[in-house]
LUMTI-976778 format. One record per residue: residue in three letters; x, y, z of N, C-alpha, C in turn. Coordinates in steps of 0.001 Angstrom, whole numbers, plus 500000, padded with zeros to 6 digits. Last residue first. Layout:
N
ALAXYZXYZXYZ;...
***
This chain:
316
UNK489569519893531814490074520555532997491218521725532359;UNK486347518429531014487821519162530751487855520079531562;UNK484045518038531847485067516995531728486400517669531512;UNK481856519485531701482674519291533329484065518581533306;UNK480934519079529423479865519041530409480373518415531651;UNK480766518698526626481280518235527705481290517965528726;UNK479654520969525715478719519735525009479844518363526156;UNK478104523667526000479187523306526244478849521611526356;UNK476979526258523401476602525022524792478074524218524649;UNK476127528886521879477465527851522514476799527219523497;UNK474039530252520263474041529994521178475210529090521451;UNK472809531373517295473749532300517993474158531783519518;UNK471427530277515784470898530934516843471428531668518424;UNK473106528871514095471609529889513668471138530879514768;UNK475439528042515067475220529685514453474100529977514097;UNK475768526402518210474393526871517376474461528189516662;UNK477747524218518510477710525412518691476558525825517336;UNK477546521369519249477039523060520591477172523962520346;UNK478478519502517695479573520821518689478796521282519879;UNK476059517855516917477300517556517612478183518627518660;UNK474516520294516111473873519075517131475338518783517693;UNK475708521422514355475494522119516114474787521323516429;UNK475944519520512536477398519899512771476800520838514564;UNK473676518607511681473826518574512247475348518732512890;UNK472947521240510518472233520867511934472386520148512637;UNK474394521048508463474416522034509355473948521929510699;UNK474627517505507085473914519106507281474896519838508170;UNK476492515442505206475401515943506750475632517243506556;UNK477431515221502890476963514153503985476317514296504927;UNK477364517523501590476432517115501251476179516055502053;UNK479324520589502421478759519254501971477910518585501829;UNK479557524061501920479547523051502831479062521499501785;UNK482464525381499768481191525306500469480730524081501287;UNK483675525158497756484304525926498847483305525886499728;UNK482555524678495317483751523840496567484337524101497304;UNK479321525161496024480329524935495256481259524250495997;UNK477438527718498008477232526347497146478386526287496110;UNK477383528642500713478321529237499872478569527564498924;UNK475436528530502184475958527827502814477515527545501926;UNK473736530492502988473050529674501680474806528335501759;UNK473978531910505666473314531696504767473307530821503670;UNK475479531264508031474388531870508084473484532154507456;UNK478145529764507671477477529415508550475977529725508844;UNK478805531755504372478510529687504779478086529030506199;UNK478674534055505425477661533846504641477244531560504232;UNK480226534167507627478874534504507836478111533745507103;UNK482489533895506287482123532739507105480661532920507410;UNK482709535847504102482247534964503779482112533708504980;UNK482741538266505699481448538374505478481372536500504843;UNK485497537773506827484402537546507765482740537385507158;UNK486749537705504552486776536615505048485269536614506255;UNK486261540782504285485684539893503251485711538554503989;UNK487589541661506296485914541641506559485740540748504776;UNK490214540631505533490011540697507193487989540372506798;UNK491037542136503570490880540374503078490190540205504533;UNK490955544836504390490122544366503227490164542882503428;UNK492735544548505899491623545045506304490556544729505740;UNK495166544357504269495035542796505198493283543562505888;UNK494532545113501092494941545441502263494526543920503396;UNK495082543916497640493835543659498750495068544517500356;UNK497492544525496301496234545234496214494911544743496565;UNK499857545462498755499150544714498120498001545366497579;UNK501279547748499927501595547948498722500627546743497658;UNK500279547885502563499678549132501756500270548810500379;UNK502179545630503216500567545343503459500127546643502476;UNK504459546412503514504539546031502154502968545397502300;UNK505333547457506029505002548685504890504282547682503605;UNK503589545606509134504783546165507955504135546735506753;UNK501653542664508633502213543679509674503720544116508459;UNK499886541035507918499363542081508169500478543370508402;UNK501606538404508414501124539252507125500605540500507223;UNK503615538171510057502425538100510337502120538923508936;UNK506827537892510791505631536640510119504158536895509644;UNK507563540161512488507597540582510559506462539273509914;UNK504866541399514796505771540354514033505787540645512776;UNK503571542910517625503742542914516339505031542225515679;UNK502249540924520046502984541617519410502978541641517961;UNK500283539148521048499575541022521056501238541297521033;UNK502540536620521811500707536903522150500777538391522235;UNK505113535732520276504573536301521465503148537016521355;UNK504338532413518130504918533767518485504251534623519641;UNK505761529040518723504462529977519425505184531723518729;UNK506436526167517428507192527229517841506433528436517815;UNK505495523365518105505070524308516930505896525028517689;UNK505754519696517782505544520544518578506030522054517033;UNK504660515952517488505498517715517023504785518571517639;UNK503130513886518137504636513468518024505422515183517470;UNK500454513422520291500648514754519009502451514486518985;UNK498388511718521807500050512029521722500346512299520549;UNK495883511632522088496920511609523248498041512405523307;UNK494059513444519543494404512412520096495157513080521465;UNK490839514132518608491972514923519055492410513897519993;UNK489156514195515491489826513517516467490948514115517645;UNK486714514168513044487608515449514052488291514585515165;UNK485604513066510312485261513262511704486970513678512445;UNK483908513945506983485400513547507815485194514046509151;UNK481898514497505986481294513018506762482809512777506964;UNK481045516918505049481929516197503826482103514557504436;UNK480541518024507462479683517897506275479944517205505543;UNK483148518441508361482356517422509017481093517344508064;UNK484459520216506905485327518320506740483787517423507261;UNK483453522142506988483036522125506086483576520158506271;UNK483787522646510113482394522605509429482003521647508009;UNK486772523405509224486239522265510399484643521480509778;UNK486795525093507811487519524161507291487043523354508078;UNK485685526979509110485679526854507960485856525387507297;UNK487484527168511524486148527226511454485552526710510162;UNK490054528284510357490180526626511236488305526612511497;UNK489423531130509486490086529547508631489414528237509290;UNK488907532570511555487556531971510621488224530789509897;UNK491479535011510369490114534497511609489384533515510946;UNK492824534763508152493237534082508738492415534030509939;UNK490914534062505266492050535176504951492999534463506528;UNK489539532848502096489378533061503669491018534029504107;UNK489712532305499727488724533566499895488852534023501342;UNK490495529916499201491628530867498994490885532415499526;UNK490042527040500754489015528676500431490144529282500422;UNK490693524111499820491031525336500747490609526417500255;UNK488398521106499516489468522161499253489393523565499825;UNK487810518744500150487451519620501200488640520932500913;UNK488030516575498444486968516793498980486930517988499893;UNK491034516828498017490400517057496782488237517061497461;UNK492170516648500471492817517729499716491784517706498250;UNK491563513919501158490812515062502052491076516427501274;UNK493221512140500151492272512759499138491431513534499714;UNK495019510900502151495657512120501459494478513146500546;UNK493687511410505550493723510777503838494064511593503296;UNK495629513500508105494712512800507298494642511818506357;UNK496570515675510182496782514760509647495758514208509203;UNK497121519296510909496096518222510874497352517068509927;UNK498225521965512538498611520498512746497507519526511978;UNK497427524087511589498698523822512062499531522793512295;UNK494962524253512087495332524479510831496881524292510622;UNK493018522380514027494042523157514295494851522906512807;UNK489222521699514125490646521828513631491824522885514043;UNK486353520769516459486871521998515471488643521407515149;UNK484825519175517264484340519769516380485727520620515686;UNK485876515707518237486303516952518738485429517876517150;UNK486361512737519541486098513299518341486051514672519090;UNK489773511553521353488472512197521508487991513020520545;UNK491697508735521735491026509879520780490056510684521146;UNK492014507023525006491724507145523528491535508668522892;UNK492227507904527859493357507043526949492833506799525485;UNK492254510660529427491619509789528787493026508284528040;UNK491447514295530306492218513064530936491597511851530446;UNK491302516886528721490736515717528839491446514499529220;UNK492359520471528428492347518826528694491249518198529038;UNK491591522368525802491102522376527148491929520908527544;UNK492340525075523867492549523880523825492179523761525535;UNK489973527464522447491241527399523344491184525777523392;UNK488895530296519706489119528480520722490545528462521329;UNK486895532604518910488364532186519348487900531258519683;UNK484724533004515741485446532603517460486394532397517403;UNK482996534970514352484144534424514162484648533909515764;UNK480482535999513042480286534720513821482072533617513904;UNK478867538857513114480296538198513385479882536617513848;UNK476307539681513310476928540457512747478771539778512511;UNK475042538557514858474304538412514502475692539118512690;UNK477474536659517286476041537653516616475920538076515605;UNK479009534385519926478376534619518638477375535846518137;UNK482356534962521377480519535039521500479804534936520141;UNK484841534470523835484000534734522384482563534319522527;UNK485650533445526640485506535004526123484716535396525107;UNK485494530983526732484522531972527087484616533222526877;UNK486303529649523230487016530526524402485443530649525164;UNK485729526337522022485040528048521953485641528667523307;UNK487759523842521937486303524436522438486432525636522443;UNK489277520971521631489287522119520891488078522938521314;UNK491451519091523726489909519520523153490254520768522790;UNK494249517420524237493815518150524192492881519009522861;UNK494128514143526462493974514706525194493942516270524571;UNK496360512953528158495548513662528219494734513650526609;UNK498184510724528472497265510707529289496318511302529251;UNK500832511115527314500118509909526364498458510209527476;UNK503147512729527740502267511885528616501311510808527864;UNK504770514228525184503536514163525461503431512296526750;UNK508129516231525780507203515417525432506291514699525958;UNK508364519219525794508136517999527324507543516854526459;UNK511433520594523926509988520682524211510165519705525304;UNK513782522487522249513337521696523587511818522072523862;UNK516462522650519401515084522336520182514481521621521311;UNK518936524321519794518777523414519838516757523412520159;UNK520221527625519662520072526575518444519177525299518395;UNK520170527943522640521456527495521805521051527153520326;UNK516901527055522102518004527042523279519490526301522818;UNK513570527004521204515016526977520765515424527546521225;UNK510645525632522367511503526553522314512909526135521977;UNK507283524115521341509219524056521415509819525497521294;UNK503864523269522538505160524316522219506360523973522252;UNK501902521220521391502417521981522234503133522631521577;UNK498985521754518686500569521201518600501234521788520199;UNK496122521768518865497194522316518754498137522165519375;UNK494996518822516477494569519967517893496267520957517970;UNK493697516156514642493732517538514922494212518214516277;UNK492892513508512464493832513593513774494613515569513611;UNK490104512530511027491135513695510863491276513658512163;UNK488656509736509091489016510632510309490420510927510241;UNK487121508158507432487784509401506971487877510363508276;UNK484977506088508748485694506266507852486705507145506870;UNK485931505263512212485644506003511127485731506326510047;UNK487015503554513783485739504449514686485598505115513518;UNK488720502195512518487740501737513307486485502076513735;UNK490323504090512225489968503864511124488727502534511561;UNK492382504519514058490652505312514044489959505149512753;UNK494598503373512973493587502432514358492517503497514220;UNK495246504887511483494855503802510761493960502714511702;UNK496302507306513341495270507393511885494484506255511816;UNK498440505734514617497291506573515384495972506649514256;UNK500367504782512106499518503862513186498371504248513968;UNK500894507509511343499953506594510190499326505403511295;UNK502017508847513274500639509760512919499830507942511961;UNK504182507203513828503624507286514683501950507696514209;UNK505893507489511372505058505915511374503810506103512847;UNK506560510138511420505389509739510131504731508045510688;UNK508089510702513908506970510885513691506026510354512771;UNK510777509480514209509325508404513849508336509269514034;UNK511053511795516987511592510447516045510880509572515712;UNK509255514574517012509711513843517590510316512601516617;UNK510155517838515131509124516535515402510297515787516262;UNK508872521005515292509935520224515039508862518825515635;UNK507838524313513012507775522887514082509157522322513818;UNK507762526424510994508124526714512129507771525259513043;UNK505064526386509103506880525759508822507827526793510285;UNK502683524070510185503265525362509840505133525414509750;UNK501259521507508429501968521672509557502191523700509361;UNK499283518416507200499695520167507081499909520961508012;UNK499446515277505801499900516386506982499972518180506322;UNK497976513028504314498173514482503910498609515046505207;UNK498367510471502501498277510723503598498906512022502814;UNK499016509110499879498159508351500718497709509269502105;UNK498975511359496964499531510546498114498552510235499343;UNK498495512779494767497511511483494985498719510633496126;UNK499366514802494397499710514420493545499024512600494314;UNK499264519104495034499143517302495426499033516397494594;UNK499429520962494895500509520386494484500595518637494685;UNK497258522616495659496924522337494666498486521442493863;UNK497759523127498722496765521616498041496865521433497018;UNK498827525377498292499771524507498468498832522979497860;UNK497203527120497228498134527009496615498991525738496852;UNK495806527412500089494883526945498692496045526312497422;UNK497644528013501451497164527131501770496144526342500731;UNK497388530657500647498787530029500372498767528536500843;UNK494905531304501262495482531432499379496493530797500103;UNK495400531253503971494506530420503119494978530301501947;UNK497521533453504797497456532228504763496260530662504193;UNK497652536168502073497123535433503055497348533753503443;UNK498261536533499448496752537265499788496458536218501496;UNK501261538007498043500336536913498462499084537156499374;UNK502808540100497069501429539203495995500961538354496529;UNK504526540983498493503447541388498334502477541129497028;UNK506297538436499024505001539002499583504078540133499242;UNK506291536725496666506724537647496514505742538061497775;UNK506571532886496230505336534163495850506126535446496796;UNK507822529883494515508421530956495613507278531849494969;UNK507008526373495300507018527571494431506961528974495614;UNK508391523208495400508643524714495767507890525905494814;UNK508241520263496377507345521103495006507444522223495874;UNK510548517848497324509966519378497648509299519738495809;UNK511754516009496547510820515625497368509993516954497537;UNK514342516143495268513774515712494762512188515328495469;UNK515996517294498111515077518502496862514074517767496031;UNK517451515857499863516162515294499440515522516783498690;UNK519663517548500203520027516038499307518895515896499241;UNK519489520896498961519291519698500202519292517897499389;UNK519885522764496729520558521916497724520961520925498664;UNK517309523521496296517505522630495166519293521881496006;UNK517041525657497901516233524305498102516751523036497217;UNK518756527374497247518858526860498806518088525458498576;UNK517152527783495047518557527355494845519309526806495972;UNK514883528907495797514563527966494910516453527477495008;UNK514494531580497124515219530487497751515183528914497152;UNK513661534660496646513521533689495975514488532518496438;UNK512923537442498752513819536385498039513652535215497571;UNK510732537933500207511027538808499508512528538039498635;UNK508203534890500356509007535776500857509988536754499929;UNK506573532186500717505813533930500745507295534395501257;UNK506751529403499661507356530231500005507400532014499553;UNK505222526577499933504930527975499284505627528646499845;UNK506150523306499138506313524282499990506113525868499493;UNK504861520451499621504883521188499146504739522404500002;UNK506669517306499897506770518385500554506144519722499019;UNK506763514274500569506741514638499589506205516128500269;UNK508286511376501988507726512176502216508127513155501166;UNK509798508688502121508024508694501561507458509656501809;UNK512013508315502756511643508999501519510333508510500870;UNK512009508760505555511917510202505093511876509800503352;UNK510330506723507539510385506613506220510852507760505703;UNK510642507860509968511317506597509999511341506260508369;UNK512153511290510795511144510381510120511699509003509642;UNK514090513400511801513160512243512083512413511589512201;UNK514875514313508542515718513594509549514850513012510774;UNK512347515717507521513125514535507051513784513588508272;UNK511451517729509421510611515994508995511608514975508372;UNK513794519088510099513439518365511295512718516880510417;UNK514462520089507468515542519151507972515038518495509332;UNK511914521587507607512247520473506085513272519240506729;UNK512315523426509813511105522941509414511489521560508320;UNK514772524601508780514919523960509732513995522659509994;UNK513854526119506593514289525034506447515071523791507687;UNK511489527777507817511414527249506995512030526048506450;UNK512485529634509549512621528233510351512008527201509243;UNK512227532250508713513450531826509210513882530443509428;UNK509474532837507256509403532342507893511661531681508326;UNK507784534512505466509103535477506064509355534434507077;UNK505318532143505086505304533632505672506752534239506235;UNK504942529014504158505747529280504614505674531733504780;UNK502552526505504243502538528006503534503477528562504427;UNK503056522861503569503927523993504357503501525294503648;UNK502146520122503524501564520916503285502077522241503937;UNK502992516862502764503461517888504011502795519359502910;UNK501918513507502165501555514782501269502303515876502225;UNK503009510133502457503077511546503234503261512517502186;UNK502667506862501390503403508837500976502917509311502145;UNK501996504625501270502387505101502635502764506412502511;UNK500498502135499519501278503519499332501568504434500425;UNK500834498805500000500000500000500000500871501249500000;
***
C-alpha cells in the first residue's frame, strides 16, 4: 500500500522554513516517503537553497513575493493544489519540530481510528518548542491527556460576526476524543481530504480553522483529538507585532487587497457559509450531513447564535 506523506507547508518570512524540512526529514522513519509542498511567501527567491538539500527531489517549491500573496489560506489553497495522489496528507506550519518516527507514529494513530471512522482527521494544537542554543526543547507528550478544541469563554456569537476564538482544554483519557473543530497547524489525514474539502483561497486568517472544520464534518470527515501529538510548533509572542504576520509592515499598503480588506471579506464569507446559503460549490459546505447537524454535535448553534458546552465538566 502507498504510505506517501503529502506535508503541506505556507511558509510567511518564515526563518525556520528550512529547519522545518531538515526536522521531517531527519526524524522520520520513512523520510523517503515524504513529499513536501512548499509555498514560500518571501522577499527572496530560495529555489537554489532548496535545490541543495540532498532530498530537493521531494519538495514542490514555488516561491510568491510578499506582496502578491493574499494570506494564509490562498497560500494554503496554493499549496493543496501540488498534490499528487499521496496516501496521507499532513499540514503543519513551517516553524515545528518533530519527535523520532513521527510519520510511522501519525499513520499507526490514523489507521487504528479507522475503526471508529471512515475518513478521520487527527487535529489539535501542537504543544510548544523553544530553541536554546540553536537546539530544540519541548516535554514530550504523557500519552494521558487529550487536548479539546472548544470556543474561548471570552468569544461570542452575533448576529453580525460569527468568528470565534478556541482554546485547547484537557481531557484526561486514553483514547482519541472526536472533537468539532481543527488546528490548521497540525492536521493529519487521507491524502484525498485535499480534493473533497478544498482550501478557500477567499478566507484570509480568523475563521480559517472554522471553515475548514464545518466544512470536513459535512463532507462526513470526523475530528479527532488524540493523546500524543509526536510535534511541537514554535508559538509567536501573544499582542505583538511580528515581521511573520502578514498584516504587519510597509509592504501590506503595497498589496492590492489590504490585510483590512481580506480581514471583513473573510468575515462576510464565514457569515455567509454558517448563516446563509451555505456558499454552494467547493468551497462550500457538503452534502453528507447538514448544518444541523454539525450544532447538534459541537454546541455550537450559528443559527441561533448559542454555545453550549457539550462536555459538560470533563475538561480541565
Amino acid at each position: 500500500m502507498d504510505r506517501n506523506i503529502f506535508i503541506s507547508m505556507a511558509s510567511y518570512l518564515d526563518p525556520m522554513l528550512f529547519f522545518t524540512l531538515q526536522e521531517a526529514v531527519g526524524k522520520a522513519q520513512e523520510p523517503d516517503l515524504l513529499r513536501f509542498a512548499v509555498i514560500d511567501q518571501n522577499s527572496i527567491d530560495q529555489r537554489q537553497a532548496i535545490q541543495a538539500l540532498p532530498f530537493a527531489n521531494q519538495i514542490r517549491y514555488v516561491h510568491v513575493h510578499p506582496q502578491d500573496t493574499l494570506g494564509v489560506s490562498w497560500a494554503r489553497n496554493l499549496a493543496f493544489s501540488l498534490y499528487d495522489g499521496e496516501h496521507y496528507l499532513l499540514q503543519i506550519d513551517s516553524h515545528t519540530c518533530f519527535e523520532p518516527d513521527w510519520d510511522a507514529n501519525l499513520r499507526a494513530q490514523h489507521d487504528a481510528l479507522l475503526s471508529r471512522s471512515e475518513k478521520p482527521i487527527i487535529s489539535t494544537y501542537p504543544y510548544r518548542f523553544d530553541m536554546v542554543n540553536g537546539v530544540p526543547h519541548y516535554k514530550p507528550s504523557q500519552g494521558k491527556t487529550a487536548l479539546v478544541l472548544r470556543p474561548h469563554p471570552d468569544t461570542s456569537l452575533s448576529e453580525d460576526n460569527v468568528v470565534l476564538r478556541f482554546q485547547g482544554k484537557h481531557m484526561f483519557t486514553d483514547q482519541a476524543v472526536p472533537g468539532c473543530h481543527v488546528a490548521a497547524g497540525f492536521i493529519f489525514c487521507a491524502g484525498h481530504f485535499v480534493e473533497q474539502v478544498t482550501y478557500d483561497p477567499f478566507l484570509y486568517f480568523h475563521g480559517e480553522e472554522q471553515s475548514l472544520a464545518v466544512r470536513a464534518y459535512t463532507h462526513g470527515w470526523d475530528i479527532f483529538h488524540t493523546t500524543w501529538v509526536p510535534l511541537y510548533h514554535l508559538y509567536k509572542m501573544a499582542n505583538t507585532p511580528h515581521e511573520g504576520h502578514h498584516w504587519y509592515g510597509s509592504v501590506n499598503a503595497q498589496r492590492a487587497f489590504s490585510s483590512s480588506f481580506l480581514t471583513q471579506r473573510a468575515k462576510a464569507r464565514l457569515t455567509r457559509l454558517l448563516c446563509g446559503d451555505g456558499l454552494p460549490g467547493v468551497y462550500g459546505l457538503g452534502q453528507a450531513r447538514s448544518l444541523d447537524d454539525y450544532i447538534d454535535f459541537s454546541g455550537i448553534d450559528y443559527k441561533n447564535k448559542v454555545i453550549n458546552e457539550r462536555y459538560q465538566g470533563l475538561l480541565v
